[in-house]
PDB file of N, CA, C and O in Angstrom:
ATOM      1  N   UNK A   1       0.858  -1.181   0.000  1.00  0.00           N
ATOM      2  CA  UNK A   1       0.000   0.000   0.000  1.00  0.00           C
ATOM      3  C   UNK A   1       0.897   1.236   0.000  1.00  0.00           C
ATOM      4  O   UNK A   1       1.825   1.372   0.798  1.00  0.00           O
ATOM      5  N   UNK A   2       0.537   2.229  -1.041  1.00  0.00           N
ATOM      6  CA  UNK A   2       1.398   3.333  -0.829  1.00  0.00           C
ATOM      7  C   UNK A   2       1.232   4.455   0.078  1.00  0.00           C
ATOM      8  O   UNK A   2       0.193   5.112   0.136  1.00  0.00           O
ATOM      9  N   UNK A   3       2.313   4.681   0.818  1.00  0.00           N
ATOM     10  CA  UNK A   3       2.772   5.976   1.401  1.00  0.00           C
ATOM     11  C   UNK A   3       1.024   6.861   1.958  1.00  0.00           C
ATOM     12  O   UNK A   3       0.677   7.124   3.109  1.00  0.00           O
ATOM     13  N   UNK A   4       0.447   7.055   0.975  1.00  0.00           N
ATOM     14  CA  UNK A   4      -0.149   8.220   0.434  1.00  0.00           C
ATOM     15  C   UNK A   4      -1.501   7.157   1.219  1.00  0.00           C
ATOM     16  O   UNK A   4      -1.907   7.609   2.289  1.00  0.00           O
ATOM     17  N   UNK A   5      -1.884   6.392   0.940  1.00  0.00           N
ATOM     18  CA  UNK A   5      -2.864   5.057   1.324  1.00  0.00           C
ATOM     19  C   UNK A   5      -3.062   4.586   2.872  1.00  0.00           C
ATOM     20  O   UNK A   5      -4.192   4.326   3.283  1.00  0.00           O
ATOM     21  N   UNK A   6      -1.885   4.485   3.736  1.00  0.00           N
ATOM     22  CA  UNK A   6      -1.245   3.634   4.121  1.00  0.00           C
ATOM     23  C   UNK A   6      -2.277   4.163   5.485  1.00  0.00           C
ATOM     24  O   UNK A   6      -2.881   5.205   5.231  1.00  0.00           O
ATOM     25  N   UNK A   7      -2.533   3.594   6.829  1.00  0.00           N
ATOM     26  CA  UNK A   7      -3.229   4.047   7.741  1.00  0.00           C
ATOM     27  C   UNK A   7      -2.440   3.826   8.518  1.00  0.00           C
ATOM     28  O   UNK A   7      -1.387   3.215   8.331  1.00  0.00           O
ATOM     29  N   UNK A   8      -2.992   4.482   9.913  1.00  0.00           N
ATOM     30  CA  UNK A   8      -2.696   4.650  11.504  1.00  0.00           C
ATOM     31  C   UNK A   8      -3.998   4.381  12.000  1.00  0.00           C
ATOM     32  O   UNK A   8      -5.172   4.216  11.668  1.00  0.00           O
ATOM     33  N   UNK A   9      -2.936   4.433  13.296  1.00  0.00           N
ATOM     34  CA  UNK A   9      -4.195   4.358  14.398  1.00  0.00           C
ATOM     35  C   UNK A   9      -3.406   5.237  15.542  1.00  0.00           C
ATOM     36  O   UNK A   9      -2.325   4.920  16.037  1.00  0.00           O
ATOM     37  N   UNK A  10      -4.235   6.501  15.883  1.00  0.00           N
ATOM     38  CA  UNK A  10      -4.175   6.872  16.978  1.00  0.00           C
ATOM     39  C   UNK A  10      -5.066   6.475  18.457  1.00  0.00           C
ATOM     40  O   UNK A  10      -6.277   6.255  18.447  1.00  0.00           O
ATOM     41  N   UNK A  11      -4.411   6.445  19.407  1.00  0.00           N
ATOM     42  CA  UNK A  11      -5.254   6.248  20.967  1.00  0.00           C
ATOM     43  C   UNK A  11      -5.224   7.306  21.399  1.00  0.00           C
ATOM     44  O   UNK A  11      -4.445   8.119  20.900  1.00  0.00           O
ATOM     45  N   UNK A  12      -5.913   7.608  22.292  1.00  0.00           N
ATOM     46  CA  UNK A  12      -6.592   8.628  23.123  1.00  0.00           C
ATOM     47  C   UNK A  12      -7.157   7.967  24.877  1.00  0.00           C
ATOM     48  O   UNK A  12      -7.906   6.993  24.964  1.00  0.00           O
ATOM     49  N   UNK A  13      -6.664   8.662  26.016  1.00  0.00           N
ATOM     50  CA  UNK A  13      -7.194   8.489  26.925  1.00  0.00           C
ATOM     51  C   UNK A  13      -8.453   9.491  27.029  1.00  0.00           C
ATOM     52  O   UNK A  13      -8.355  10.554  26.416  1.00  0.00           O
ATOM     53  N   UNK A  14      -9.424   9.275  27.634  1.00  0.00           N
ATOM     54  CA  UNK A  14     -10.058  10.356  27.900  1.00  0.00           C
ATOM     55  C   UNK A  14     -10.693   9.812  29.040  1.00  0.00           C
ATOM     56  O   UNK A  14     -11.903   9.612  28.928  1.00  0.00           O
ATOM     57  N   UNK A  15      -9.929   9.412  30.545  1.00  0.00           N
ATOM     58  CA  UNK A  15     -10.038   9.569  31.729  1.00  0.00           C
ATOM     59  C   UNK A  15     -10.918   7.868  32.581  1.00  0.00           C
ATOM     60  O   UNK A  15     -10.854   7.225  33.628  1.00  0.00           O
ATOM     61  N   UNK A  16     -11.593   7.853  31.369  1.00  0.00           N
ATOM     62  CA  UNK A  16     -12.256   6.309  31.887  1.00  0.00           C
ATOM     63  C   UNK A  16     -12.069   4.974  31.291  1.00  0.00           C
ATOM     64  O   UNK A  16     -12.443   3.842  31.598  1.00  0.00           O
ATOM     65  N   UNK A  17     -11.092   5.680  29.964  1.00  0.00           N
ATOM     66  CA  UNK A  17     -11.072   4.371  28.915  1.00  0.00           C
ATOM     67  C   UNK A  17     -10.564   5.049  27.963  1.00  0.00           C
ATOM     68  O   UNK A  17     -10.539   6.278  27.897  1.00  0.00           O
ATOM     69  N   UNK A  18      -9.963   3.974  26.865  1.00  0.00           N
ATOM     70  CA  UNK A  18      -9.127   4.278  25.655  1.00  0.00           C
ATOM     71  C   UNK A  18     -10.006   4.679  24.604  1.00  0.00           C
ATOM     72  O   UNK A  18     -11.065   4.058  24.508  1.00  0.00           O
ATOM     73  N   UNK A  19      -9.738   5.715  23.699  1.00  0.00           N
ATOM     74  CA  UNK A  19     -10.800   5.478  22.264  1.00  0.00           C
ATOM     75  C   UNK A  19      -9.577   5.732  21.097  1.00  0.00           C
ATOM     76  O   UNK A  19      -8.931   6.774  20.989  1.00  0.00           O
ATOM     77  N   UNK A  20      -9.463   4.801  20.453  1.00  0.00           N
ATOM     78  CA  UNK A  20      -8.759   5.232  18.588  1.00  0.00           C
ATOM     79  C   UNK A  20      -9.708   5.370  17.737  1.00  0.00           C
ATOM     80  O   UNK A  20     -10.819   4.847  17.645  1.00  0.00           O
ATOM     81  N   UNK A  21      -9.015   6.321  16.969  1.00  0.00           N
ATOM     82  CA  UNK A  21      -9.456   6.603  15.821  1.00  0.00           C
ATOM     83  C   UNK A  21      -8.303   6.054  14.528  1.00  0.00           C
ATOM     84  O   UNK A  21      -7.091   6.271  14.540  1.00  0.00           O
ATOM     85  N   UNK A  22      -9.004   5.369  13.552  1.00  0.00           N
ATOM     86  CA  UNK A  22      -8.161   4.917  12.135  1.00  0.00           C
ATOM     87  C   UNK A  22      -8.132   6.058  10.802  1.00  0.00           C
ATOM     88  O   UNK A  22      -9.050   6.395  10.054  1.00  0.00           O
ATOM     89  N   UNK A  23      -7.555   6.232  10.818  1.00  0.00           N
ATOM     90  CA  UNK A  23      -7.286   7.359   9.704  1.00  0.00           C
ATOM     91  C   UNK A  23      -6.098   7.342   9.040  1.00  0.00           C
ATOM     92  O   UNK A  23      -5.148   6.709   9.502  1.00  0.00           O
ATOM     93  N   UNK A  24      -5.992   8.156   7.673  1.00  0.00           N
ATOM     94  CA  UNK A  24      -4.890   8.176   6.831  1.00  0.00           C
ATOM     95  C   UNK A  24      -3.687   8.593   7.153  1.00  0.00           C
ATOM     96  O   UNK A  24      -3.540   9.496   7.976  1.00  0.00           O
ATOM     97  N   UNK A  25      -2.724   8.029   6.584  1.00  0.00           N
ATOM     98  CA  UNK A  25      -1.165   8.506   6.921  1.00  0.00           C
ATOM     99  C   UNK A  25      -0.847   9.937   6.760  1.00  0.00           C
ATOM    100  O   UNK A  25      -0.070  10.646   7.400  1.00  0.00           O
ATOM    101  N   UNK A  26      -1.626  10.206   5.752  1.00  0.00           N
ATOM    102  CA  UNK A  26      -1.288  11.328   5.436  1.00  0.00           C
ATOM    103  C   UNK A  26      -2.361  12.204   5.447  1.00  0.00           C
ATOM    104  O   UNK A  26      -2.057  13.252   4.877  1.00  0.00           O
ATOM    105  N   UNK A  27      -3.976  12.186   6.047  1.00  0.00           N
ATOM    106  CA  UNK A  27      -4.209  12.882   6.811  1.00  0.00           C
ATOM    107  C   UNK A  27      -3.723  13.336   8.041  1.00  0.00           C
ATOM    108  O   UNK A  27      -3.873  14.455   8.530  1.00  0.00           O
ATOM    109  N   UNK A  28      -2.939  12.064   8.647  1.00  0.00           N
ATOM    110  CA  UNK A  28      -2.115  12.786   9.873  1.00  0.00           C
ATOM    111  C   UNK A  28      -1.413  13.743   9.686  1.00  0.00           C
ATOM    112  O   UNK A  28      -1.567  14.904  10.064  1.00  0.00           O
ATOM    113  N   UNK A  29      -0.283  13.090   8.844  1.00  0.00           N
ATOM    114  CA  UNK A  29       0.738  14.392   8.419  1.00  0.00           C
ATOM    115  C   UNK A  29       0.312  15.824   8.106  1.00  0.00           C
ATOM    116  O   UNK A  29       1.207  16.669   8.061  1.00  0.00           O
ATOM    117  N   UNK A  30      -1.156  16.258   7.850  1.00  0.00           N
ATOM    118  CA  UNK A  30      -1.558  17.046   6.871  1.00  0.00           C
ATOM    119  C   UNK A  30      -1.523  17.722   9.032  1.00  0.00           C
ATOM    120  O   UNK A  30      -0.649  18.456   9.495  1.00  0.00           O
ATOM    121  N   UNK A  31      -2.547  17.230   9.711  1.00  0.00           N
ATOM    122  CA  UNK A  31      -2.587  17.279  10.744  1.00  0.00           C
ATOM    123  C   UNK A  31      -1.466  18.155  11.805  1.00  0.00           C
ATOM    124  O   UNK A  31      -1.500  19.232  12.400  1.00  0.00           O
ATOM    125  N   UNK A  32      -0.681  17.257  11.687  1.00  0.00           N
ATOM    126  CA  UNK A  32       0.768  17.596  12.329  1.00  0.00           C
ATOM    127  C   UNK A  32       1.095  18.863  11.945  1.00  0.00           C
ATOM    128  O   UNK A  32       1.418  19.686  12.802  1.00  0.00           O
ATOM    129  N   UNK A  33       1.069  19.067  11.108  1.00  0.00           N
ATOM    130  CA  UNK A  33       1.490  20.261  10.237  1.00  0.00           C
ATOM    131  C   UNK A  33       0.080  22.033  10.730  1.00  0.00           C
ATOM    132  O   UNK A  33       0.047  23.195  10.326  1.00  0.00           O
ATOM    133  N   UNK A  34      -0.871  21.147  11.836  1.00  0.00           N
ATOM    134  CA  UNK A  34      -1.448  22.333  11.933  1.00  0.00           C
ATOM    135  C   UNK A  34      -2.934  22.575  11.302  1.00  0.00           C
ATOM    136  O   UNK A  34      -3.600  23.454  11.849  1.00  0.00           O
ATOM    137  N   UNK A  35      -3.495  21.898  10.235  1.00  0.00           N
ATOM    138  CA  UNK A  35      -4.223  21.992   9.620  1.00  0.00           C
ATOM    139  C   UNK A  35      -5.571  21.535  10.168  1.00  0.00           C
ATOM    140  O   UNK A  35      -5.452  20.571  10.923  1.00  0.00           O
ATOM    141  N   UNK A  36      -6.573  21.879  10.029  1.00  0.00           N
ATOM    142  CA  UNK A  36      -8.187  21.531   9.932  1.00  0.00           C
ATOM    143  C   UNK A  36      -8.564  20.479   9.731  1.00  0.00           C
ATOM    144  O   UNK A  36      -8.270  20.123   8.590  1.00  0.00           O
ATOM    145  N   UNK A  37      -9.325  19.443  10.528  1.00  0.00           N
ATOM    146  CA  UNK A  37      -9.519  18.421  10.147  1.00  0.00           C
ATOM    147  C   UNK A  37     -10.654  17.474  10.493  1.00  0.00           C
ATOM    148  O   UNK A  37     -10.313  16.422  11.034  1.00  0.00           O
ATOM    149  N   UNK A  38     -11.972  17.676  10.268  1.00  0.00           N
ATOM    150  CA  UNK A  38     -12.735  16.702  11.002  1.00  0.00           C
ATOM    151  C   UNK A  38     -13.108  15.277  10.402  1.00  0.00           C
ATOM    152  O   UNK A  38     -13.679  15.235   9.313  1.00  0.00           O
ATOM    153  N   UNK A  39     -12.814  14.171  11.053  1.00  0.00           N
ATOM    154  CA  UNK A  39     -13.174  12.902  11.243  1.00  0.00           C
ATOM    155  C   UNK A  39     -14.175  12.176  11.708  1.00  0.00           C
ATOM    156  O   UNK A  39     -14.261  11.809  12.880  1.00  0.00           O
ATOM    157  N   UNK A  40     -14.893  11.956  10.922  1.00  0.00           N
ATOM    158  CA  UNK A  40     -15.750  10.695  11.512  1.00  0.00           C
ATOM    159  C   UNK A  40     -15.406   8.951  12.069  1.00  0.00           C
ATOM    160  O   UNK A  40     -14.928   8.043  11.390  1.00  0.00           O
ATOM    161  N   UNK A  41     -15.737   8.925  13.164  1.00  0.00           N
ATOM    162  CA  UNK A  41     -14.345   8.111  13.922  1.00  0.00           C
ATOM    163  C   UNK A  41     -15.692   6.500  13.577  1.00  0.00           C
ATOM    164  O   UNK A  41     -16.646   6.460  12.800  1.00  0.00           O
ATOM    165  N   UNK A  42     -15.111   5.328  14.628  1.00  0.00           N
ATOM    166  CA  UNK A  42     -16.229   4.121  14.258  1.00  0.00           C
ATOM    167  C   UNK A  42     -17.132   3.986  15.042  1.00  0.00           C
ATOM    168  O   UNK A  42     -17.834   3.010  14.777  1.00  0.00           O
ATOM    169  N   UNK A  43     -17.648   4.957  16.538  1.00  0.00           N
ATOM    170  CA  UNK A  43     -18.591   4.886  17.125  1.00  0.00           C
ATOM    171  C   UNK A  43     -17.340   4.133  18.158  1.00  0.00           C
ATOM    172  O   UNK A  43     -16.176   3.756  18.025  1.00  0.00           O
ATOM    173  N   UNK A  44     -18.519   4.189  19.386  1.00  0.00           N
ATOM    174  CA  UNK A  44     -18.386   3.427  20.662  1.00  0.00           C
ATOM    175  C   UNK A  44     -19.434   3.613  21.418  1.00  0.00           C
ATOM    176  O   UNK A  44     -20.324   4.397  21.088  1.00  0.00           O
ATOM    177  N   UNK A  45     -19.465   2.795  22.719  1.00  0.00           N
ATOM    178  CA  UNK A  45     -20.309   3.071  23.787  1.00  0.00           C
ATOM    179  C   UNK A  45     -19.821   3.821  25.126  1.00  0.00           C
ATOM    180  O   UNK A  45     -18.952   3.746  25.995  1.00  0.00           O
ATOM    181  N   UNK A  46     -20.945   4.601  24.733  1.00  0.00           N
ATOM    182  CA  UNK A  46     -20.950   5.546  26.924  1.00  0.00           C
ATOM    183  C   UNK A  46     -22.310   5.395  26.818  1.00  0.00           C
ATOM    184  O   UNK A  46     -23.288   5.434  26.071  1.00  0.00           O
ATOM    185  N   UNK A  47     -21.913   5.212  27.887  1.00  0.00           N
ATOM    186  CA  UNK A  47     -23.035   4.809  29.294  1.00  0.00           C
ATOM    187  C   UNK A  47     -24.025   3.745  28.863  1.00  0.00           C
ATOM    188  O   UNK A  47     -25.170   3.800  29.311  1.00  0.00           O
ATOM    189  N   UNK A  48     -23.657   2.754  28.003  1.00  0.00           N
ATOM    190  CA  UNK A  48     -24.676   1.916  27.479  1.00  0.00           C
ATOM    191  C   UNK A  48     -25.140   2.228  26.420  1.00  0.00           C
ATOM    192  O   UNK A  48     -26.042   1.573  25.897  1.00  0.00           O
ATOM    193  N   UNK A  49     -24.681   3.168  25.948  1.00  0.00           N
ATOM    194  CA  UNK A  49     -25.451   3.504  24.332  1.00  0.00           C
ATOM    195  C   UNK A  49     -24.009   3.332  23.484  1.00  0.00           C
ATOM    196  O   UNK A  49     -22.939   3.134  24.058  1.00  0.00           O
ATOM    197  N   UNK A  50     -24.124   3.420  22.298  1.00  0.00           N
ATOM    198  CA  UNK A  50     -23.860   3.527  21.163  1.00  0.00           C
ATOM    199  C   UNK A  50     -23.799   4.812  20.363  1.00  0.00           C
ATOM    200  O   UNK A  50     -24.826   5.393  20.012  1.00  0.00           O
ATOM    201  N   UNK A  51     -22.805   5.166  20.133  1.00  0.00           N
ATOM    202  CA  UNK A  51     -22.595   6.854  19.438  1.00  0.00           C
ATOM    203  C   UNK A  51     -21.723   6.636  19.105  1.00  0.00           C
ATOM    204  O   UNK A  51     -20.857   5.816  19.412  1.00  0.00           O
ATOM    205  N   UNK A  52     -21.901   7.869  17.918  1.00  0.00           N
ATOM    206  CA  UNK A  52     -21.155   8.194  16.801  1.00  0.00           C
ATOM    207  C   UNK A  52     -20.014   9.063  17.684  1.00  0.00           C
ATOM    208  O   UNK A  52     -20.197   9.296  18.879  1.00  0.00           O
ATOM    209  N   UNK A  53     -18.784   9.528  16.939  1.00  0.00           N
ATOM    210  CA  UNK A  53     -17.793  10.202  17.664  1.00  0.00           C
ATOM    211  C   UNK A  53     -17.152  10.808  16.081  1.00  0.00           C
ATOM    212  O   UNK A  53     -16.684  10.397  15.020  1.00  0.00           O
ATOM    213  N   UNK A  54     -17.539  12.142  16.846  1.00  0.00           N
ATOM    214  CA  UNK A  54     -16.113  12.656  15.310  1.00  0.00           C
ATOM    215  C   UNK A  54     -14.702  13.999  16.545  1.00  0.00           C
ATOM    216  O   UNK A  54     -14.682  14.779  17.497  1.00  0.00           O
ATOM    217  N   UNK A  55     -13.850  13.354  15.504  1.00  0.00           N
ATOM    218  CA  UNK A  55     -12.662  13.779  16.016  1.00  0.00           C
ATOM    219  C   UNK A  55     -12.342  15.044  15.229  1.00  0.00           C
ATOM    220  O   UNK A  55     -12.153  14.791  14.039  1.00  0.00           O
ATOM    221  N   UNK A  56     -12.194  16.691  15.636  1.00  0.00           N
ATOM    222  CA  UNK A  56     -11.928  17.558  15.621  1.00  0.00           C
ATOM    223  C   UNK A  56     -10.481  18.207  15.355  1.00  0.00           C
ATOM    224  O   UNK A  56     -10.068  18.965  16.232  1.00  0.00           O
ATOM    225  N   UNK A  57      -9.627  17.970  14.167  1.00  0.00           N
ATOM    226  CA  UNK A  57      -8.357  18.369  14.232  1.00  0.00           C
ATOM    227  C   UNK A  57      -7.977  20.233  14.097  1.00  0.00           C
ATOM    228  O   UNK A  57      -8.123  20.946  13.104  1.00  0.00           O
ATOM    229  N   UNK A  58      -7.554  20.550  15.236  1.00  0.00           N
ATOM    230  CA  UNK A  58      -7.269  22.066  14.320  1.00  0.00           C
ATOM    231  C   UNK A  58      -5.580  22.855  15.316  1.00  0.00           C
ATOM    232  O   UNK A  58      -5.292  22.978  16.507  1.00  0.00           O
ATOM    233  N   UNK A  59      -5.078  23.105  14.383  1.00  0.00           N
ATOM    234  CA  UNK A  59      -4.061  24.111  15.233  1.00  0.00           C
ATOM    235  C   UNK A  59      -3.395  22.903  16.439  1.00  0.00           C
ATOM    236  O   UNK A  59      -3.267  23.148  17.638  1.00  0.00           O
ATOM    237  N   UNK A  60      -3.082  21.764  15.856  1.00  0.00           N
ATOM    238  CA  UNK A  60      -2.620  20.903  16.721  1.00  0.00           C
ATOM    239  C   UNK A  60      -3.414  20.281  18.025  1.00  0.00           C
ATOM    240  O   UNK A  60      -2.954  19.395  18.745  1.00  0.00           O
ATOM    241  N   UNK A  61      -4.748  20.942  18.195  1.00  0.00           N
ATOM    242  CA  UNK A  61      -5.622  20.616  19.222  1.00  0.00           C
ATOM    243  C   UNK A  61      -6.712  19.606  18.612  1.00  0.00           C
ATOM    244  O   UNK A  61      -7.143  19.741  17.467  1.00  0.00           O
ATOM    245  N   UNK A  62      -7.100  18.624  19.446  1.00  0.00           N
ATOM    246  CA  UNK A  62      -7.660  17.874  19.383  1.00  0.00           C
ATOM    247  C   UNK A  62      -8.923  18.078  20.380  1.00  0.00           C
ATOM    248  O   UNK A  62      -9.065  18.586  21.492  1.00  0.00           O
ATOM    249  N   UNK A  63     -10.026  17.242  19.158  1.00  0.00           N
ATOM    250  CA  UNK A  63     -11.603  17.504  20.441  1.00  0.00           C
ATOM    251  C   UNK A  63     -12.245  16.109  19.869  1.00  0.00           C
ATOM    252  O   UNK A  63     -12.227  15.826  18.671  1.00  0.00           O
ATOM    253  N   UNK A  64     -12.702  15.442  20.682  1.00  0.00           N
ATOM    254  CA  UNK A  64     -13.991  14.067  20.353  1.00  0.00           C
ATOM    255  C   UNK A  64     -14.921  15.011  20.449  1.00  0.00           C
ATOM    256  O   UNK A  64     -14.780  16.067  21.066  1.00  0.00           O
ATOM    257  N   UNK A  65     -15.903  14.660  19.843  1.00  0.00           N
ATOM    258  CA  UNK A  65     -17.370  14.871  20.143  1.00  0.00           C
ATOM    259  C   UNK A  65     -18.453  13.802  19.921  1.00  0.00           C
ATOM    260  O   UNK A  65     -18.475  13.299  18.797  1.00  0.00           O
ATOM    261  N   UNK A  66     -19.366  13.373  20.836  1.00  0.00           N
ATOM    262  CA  UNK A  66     -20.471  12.693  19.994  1.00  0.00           C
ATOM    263  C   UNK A  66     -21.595  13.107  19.309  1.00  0.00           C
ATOM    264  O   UNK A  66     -21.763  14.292  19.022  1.00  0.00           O
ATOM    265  N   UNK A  67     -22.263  12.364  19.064  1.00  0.00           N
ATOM    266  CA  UNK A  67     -23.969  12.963  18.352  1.00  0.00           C
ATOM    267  C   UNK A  67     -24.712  13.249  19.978  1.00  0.00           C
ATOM    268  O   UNK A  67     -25.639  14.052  20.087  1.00  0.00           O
ATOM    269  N   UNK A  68     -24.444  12.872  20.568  1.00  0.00           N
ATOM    270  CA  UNK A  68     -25.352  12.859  22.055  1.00  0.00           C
ATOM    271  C   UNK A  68     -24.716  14.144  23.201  1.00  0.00           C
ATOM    272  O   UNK A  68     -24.876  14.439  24.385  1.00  0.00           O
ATOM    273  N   UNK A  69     -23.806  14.724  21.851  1.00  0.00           N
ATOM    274  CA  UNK A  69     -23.755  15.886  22.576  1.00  0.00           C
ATOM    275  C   UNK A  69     -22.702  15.535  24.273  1.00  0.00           C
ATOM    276  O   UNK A  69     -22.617  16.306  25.229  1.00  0.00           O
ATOM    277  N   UNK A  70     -22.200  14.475  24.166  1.00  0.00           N
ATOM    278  CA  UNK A  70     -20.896  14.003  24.989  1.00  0.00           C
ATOM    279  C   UNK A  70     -19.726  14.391  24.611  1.00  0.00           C
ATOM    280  O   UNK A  70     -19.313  13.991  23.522  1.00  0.00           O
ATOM    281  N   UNK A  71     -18.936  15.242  25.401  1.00  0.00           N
ATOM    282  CA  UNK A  71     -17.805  15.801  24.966  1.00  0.00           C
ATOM    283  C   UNK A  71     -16.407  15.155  24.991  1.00  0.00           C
ATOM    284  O   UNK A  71     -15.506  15.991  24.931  1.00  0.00           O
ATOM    285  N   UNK A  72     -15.947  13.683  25.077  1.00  0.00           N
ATOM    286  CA  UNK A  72     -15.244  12.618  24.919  1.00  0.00           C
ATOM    287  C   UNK A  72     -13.963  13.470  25.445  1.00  0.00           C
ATOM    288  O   UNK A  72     -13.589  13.341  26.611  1.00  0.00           O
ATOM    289  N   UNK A  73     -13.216  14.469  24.412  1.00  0.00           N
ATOM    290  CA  UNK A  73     -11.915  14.667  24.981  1.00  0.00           C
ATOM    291  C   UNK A  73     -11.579  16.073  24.372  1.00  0.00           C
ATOM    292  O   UNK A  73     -12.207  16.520  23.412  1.00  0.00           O
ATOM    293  N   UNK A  74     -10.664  16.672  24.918  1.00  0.00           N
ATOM    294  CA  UNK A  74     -10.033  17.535  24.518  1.00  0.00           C
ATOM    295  C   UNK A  74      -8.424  17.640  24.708  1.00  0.00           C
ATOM    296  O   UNK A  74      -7.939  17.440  25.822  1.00  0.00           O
ATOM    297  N   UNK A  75      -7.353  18.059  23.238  1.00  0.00           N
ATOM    298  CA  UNK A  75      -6.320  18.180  24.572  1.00  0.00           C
ATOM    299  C   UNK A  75      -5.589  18.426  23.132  1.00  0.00           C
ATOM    300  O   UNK A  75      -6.057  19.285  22.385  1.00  0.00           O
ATOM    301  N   UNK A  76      -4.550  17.742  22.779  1.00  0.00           N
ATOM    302  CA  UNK A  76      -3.276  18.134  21.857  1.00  0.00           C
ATOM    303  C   UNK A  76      -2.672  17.157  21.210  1.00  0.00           C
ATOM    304  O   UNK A  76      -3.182  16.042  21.320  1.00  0.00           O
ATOM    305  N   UNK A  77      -1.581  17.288  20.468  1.00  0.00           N
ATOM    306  CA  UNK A  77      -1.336  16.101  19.705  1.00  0.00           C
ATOM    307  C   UNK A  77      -0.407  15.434  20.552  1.00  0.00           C
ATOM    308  O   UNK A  77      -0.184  14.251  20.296  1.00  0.00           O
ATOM    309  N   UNK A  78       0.343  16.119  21.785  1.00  0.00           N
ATOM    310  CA  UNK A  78       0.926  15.659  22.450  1.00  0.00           C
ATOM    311  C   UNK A  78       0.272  14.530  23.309  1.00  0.00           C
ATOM    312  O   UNK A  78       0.929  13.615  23.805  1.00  0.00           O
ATOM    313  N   UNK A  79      -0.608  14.622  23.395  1.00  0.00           N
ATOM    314  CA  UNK A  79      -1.675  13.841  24.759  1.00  0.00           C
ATOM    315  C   UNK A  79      -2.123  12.563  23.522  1.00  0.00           C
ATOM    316  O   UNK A  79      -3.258  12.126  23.713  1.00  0.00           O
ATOM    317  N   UNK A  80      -1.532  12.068  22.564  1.00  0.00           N
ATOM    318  CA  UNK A  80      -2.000  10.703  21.951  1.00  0.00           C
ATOM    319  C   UNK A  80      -1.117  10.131  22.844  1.00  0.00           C
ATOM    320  O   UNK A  80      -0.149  10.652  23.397  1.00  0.00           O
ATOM    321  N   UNK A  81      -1.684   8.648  22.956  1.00  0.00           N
ATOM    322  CA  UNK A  81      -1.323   7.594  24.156  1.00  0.00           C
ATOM    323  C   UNK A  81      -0.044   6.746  22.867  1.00  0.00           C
ATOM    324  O   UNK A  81       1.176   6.611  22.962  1.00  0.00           O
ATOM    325  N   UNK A  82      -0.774   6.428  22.028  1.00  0.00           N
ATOM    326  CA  UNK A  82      -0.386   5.825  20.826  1.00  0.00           C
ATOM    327  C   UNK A  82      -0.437   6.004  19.367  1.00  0.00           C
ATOM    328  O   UNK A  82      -1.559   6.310  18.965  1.00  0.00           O
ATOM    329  N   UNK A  83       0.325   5.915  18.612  1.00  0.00           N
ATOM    330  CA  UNK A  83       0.395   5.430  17.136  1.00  0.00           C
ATOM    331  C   UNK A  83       1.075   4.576  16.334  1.00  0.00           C
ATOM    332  O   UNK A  83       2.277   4.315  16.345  1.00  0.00           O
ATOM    333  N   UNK A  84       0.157   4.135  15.593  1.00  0.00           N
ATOM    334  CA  UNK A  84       0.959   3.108  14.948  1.00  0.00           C
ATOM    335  C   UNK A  84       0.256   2.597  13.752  1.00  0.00           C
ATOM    336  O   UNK A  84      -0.906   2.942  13.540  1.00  0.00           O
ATOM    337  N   UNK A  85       0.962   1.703  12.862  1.00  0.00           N
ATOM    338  CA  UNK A  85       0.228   1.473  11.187  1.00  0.00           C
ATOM    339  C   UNK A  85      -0.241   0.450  11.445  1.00  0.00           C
ATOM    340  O   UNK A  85       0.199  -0.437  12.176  1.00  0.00           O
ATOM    341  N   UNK A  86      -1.364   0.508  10.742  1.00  0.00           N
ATOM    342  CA  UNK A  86      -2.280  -0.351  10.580  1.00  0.00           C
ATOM    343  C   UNK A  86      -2.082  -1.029   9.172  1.00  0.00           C
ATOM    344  O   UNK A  86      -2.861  -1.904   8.794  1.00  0.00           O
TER     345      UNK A  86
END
């Protein structure tokens, strides 16, 4: 798979439990670099439900959000737990 193709996976703590998001190599990079970026991540559960989660890239800051209006995380690119290719 090329370069340009190729995926990650970032982790995220957000205080009660882990959440990743899978995304492009080079949406990251685009990322890193500062840029705008929202993601639609694969869902998870709080509190027994099921929600959607999109991940917020901007100015190196990072935000989860769900559809239920749950505010998952906030913080920086520094605060990823993990990365790695998928």
């Amino acid at each position: 798979m090329s370069k340009q193709h190729s995926k990650i996976q970032i982790t995220i703590s957000y205080g009660y439990d882990i959440h990743s998001l899978e995304l492009l190599a080079s949406d990251f990079e685009r990322i890193k670099k500062g840029e705008s970026l929202a993601i639609i991540g694969q869902g998870f559960t709080i509190e027994g439900e099921i929600t959607q989660d999109t991940w917020i890239f901007k100015n190196k800051n990072i935000s989860v959000d769900c559809e239920n209006g749950f505010d998952v995380f906030k913080g920086t690119l520094d605060d990823i737990l993990s990365i790695e290719d998928i």
